[in-house]
Backbone bond lengths (Angstrom), bond angles and torsions (degrees), N, CA, C in turn:
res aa  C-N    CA-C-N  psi(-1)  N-CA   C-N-CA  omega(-1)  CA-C   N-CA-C  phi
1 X - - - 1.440 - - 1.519 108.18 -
2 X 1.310 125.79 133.23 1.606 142.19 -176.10 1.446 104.00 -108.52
3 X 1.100 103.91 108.38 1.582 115.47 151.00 1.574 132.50 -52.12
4 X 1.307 122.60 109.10 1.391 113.43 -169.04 1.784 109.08 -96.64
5 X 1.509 117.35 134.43 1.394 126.56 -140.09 1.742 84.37 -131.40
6 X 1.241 85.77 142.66 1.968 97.18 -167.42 1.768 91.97 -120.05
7 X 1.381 104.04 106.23 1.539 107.53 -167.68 2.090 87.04 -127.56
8 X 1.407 96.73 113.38 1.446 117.91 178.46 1.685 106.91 -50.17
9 X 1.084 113.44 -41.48 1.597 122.05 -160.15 1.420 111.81 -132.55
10 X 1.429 127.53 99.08 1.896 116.80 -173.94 1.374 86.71 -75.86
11 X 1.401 136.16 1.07 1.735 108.39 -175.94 1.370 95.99 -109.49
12 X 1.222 119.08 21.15 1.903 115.89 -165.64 1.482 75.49 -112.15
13 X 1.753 102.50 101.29 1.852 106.98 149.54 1.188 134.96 -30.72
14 X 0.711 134.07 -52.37 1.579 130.03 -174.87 1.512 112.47 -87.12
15 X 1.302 124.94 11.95 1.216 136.75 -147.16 1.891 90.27 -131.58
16 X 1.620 112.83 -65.75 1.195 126.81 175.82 1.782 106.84 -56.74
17 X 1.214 118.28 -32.56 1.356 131.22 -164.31 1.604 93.64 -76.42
18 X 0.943 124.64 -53.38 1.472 144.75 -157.36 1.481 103.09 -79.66
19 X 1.257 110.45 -49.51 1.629 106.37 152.86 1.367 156.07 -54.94
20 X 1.170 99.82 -29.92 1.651 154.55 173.71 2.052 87.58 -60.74
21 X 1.780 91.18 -94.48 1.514 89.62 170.92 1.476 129.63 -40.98
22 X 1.271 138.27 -34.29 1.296 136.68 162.82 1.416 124.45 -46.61
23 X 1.264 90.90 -63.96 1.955 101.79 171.32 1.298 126.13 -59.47
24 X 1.479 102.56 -21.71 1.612 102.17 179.94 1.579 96.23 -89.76
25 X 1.468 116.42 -50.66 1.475 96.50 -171.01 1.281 127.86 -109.48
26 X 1.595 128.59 37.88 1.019 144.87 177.66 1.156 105.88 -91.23
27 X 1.952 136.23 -18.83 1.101 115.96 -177.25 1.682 107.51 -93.30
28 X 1.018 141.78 -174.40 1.148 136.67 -171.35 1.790 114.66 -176.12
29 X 1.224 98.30 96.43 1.740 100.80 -147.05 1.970 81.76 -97.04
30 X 1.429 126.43 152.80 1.547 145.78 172.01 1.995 103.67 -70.26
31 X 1.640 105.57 108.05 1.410 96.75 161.69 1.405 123.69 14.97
32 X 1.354 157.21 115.17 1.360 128.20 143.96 1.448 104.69 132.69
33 X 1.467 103.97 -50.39 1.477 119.65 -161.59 1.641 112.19 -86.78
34 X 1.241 123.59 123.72 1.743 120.12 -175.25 1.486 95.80 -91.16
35 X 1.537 131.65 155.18 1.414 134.32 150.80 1.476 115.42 -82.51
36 X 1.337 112.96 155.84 1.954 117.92 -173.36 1.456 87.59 -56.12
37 X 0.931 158.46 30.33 1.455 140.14 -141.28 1.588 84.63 -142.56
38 X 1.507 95.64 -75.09 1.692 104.28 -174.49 1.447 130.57 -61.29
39 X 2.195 93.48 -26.42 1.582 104.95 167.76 1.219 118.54 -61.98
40 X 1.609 116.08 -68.30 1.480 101.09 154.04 1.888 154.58 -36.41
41 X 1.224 96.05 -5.23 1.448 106.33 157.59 1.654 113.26 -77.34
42 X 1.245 95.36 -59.77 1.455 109.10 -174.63 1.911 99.05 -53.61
43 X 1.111 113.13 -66.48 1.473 118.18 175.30 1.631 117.25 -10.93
44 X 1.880 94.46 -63.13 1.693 106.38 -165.86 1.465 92.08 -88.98
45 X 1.110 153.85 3.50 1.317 126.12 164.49 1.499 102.94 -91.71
46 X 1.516 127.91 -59.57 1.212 109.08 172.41 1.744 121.20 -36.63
47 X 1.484 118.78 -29.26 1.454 121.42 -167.86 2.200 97.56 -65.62
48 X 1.459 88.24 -32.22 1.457 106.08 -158.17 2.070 91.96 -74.54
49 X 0.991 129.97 -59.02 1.377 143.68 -173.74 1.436 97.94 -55.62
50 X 1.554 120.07 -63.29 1.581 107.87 164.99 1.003 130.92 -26.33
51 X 1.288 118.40 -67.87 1.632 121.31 -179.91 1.165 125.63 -82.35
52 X 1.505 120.79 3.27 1.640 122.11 158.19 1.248 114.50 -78.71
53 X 1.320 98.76 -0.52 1.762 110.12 178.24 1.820 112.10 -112.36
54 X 1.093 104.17 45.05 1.264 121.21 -167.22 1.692 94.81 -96.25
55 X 1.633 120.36 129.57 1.596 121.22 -154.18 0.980 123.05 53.73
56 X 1.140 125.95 29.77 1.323 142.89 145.78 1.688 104.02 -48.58
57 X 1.407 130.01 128.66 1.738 112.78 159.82 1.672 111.78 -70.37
58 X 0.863 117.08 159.00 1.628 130.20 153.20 1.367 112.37 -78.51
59 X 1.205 108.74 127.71 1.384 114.52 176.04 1.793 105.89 -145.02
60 X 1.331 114.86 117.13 1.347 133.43 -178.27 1.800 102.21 -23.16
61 X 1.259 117.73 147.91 1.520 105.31 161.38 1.766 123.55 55.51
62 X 1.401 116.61 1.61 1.433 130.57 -155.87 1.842 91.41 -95.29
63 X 1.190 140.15 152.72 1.121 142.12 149.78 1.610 108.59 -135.74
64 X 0.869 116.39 46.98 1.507 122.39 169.98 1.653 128.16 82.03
65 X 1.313 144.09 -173.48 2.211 104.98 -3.30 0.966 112.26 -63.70
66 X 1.826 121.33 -20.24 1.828 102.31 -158.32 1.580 111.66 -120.46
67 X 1.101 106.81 -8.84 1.523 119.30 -174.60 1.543 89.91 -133.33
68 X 1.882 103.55 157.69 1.837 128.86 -152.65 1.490 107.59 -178.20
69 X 1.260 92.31 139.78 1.412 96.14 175.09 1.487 84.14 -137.59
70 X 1.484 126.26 -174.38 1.711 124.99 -127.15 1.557 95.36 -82.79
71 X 1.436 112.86 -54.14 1.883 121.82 -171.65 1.924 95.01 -82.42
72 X 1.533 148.57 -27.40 0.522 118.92 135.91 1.607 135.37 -23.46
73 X 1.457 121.97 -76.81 1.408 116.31 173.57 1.321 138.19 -22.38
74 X 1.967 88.11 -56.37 1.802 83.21 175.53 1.658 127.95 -107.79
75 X 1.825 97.26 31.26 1.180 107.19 162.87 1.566 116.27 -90.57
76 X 1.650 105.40 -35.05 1.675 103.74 174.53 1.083 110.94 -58.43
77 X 1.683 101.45 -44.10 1.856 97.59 -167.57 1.637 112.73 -71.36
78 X 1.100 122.30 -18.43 1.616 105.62 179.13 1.811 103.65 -88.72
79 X 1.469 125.83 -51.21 1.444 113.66 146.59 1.392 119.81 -17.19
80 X 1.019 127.73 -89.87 1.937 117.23 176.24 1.811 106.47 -30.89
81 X 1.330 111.97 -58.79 1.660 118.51 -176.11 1.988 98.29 -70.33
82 X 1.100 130.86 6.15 1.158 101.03 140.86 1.920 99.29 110.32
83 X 1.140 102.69 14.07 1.953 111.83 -156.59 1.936 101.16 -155.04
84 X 1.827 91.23 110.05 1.453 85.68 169.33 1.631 128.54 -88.71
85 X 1.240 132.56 139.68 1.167 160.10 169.35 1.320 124.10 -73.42
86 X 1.444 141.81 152.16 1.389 130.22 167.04 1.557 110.12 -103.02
87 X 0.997 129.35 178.96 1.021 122.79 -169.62 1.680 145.70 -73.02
88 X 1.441 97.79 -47.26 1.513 115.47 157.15 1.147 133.43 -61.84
89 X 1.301 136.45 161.47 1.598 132.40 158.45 1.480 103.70 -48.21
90 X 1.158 121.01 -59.63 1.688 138.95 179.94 1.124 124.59 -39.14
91 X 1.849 119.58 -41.36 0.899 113.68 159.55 0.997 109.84 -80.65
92 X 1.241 114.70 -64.32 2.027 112.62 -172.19 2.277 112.92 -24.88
93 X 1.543 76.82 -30.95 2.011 67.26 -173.04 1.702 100.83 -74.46
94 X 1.491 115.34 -41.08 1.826 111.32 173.23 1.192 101.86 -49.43
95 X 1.132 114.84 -37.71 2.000 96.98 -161.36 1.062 123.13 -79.76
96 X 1.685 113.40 -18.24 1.496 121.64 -177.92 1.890 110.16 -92.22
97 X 1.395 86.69 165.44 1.447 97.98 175.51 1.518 107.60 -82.32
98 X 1.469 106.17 133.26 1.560 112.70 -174.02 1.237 91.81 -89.46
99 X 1.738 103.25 143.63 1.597 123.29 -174.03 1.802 104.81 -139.15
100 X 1.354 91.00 133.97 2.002 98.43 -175.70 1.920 84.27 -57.14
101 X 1.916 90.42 178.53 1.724 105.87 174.62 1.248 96.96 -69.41
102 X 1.498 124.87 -23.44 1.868 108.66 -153.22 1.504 97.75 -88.91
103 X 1.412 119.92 -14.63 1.521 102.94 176.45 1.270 126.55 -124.15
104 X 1.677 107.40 32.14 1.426 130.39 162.66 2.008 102.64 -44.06
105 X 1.099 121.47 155.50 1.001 124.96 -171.69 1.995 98.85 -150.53
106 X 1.368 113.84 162.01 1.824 99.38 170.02 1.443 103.94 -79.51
107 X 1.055 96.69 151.67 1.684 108.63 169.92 1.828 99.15 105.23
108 X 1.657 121.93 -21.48 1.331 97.96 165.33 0.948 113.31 -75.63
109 X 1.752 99.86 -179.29 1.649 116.21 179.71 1.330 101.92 -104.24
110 X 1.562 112.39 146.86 1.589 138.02 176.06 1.500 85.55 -112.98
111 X 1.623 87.33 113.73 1.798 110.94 133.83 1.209 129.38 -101.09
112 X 1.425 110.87 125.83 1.406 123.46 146.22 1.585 134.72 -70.33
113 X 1.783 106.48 126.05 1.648 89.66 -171.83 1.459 94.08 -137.31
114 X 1.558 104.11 178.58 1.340 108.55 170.04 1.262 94.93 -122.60
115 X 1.324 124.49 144.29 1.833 129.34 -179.60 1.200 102.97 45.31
116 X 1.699 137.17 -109.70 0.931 148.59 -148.37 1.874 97.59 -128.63
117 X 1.262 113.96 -21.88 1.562 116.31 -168.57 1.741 92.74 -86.85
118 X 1.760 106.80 147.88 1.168 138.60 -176.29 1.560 107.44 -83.73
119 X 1.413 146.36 109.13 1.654 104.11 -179.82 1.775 91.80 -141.34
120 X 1.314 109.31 27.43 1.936 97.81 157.98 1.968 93.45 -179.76
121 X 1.041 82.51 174.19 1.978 96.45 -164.50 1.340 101.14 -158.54
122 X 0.994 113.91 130.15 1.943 143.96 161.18 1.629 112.16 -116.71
123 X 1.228 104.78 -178.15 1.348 116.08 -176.32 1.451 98.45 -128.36
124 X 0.860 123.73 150.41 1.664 137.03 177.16 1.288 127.01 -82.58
125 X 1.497 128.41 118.18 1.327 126.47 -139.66 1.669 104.89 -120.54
126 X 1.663 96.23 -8.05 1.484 99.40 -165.15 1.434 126.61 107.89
127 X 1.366 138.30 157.64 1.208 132.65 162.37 2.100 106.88 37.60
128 X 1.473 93.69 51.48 1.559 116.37 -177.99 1.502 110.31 15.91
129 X 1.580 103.03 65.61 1.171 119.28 127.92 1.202 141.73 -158.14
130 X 1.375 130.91 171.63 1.340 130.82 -145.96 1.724 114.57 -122.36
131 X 1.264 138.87 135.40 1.382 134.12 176.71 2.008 94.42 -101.83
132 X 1.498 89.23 132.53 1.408 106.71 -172.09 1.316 114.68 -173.99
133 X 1.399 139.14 162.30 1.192 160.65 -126.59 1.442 109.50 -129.48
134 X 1.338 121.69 39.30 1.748 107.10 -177.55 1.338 143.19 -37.96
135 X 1.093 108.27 -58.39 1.634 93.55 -178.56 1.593 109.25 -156.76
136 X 1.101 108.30 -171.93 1.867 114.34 168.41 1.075 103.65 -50.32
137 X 1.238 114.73 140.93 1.925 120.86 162.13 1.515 88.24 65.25
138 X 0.910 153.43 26.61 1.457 142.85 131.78 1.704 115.30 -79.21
139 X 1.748 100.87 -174.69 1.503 114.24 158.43 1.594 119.73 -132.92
140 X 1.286 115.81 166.05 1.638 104.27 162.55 1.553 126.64 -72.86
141 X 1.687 105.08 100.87 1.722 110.32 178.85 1.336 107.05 -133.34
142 X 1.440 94.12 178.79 1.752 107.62 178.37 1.294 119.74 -80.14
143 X 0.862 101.28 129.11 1.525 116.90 179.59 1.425 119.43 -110.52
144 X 1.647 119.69 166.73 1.355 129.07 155.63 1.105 103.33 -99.74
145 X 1.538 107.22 141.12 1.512 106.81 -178.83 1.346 102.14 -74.40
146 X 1.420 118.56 151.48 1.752 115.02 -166.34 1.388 101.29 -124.07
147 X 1.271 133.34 7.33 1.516 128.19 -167.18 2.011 99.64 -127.22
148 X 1.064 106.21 137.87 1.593 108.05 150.72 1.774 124.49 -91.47
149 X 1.506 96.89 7.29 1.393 100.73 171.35 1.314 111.69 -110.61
150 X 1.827 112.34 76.94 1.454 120.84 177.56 1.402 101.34 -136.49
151 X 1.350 100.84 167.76 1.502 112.96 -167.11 1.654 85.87 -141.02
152 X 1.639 107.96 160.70 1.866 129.02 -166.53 1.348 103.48 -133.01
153 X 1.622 111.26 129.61 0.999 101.20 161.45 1.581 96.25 -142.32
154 X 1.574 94.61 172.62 1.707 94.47 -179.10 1.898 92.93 -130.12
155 X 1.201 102.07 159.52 1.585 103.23 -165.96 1.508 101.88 -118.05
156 X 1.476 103.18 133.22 1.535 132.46 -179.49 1.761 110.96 -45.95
C-alpha cells in the first residue's frame, strides 16, 4: 500500500526529497514476494542481455557467455538481470508463474511443448516474437513465434 503525499512544490527540496523518501519506502513487499513493478525490471533486463547476445551459436547444453542452447539463454539472461533459474525449459516452465496469452508482457518466457512435455523456451520480445537459441548450426535471433502450442510464464 502507497501513501499519497501532497507536496506544494516538486522543485521545493526538501519537499521533493521528502517525497522521494515516501515513495520509496512506503511500499513494503513480505520476504520472498517480488511486485509487477520489480518483476518487470528483472523481465526487461534479462529481455535486454538476450538480445545483446544476438549471433551467439547454439551449442547443446551451453549456457554462456558466448555459446547457448534455448534454457541456457534465458538462464544467463535472467542471472545477469539479477533472478536464478533452473536449468531446463522444463524446469524453468514449473518454476515460473503461468500467465494466459492476453497478459504476456516482454521479458516473459515462451514455452514450447508437445502435450504436456516442455521441449524449447525464448523470452518474449513483443509484437509475438521471441529472442532465443534454436538449434545446432543456428544462432541466438529473433524470431516469430511459429507454434500455437506454447505456454507463458513470467519469473518470480
Amino acid at each position: 500500500m502507497s501513501a499519497q503525499v501532497h507536496v506544494p512544490s516538486l522543485f521545493a527540496r526538501v519537499g521533493t526529497a521528502s517525497a522521494l523518501t515516501l515513495a520509496v519506502t512506503s511500499t513494503m513487499l513480505a520476504p520472498g514476494l517480488v511486485s509487477d513493478a520489480e518483476a518487470a525490471t528483472h523481465s526487461t533486463k534479462a529481455l535486454k542481455v538476450a538480445a545483446s547476445k544476438k549471433g551467439a551459436p547454439y551449442k547443446y547444453g551451453a549456457s554462456g557467455p558466448s555459446r547457448f542452447d534455448c534454457s541456457g539463454l534465458t538462464l544467463y539472461s535472467f542471472k545477469k538481470a539479477g533472478k536464478k533459474l533452473p536449468r531446463t525449459a522444463q524446469q524453468q516452465y514449473n518454476k515460473t508463474r503461468h500467465i494466459p496469452k492476453s497478459q504476456r508482457k516482454r521479458g516473459d518466457l515462451v514455452f514450447f511443448h508437445s502435450g504436456r512435455s516442455v521441449y524449447h523456451v525464448g523470452i518474449y520480445a513483443g509484437a509475438g516474437k521471441i529472442w532465443h537459441s534454436p538449434k545446432s548450426g543456428d544462432v541466438v535471433r529473433l524470431a516469430k513465434i511459429w507454434s500455437k502450442s506454447v505456454w507463458y510464464g513470467r519469473v518470480r
